[in-house]
C-alpha positions in Angstrom: -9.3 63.5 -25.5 -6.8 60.6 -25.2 -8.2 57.2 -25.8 -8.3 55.4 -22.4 -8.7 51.8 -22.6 -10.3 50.5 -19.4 -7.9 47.9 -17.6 -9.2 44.3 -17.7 -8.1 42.5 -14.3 -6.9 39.5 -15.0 -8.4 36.5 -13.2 -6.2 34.9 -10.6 -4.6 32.0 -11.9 -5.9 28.8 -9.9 -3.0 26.6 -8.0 -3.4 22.9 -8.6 -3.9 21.5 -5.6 -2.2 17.9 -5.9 -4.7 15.3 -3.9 -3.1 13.8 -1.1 -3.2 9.8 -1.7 -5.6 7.5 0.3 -4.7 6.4 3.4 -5.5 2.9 3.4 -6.7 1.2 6.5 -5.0 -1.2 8.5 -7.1 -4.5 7.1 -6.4 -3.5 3.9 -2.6 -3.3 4.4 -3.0 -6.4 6.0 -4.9 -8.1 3.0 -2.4 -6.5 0.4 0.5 -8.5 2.7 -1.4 -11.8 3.1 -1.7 -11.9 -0.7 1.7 -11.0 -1.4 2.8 -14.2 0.7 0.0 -16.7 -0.6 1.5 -15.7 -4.4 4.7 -16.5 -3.1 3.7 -20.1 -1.5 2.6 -20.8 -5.3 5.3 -19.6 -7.0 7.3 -21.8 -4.9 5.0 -24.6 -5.3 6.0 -24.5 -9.4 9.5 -25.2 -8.1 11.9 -28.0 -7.2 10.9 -29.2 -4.1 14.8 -28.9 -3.1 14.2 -25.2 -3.5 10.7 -24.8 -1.9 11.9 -24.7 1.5 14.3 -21.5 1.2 11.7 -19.7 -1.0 8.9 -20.4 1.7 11.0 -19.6 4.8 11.9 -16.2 3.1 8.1 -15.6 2.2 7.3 -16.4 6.0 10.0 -13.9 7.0 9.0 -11.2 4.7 5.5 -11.8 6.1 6.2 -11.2 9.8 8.9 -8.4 8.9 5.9 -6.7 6.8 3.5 -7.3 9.7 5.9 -6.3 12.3 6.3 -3.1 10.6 2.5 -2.5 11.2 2.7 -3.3 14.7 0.6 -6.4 14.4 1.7 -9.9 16.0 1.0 -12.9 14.4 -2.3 -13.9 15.2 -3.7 -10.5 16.1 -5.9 -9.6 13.2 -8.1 -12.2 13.8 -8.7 -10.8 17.5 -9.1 -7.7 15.9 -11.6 -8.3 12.9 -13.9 -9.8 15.5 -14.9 -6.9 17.9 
């Protein structure tokens, strides 16, 4: 009788299932923007005062163009973080 060797089934190889990052709410993103323009205010504050102006009007701008891409107005998060 021929030898039969029984036939191992091999287990299924397991798929990595890559995690879909956090979605971070909207006060968060808001926070993470606000910080981002109060470090710039004090980095500008370390220089020249001839230079402070450009460096603050570009951190304001790059503050309303980040909030702007949210859909928030100026001003609105504090209507909102109240109800």
């Amino acid at each position: 009788m021929p030898d039969k060797t029984s036939a191992k089934k091999k287990p299924p190889k397991v798929a990595v299932v890559e995690k879909a990052p956090r979605k971070v709410g909207l006060p968060t993103q808001l926070a993470a923007i606000q910080t981002k323009y109060r470090n710039a205010l004090l980095d500008a504050a370390d220089q020249p005062f001839a230079a402070q102006g450009d460096l603050i009007r570009s951190a304001l701008a790059t503050l309303l163009a980040e909030k702007a891409a949210l859909g928030v107005k100026d001003g609105e998060e504090e209507a909102g973080a109240s109800e």
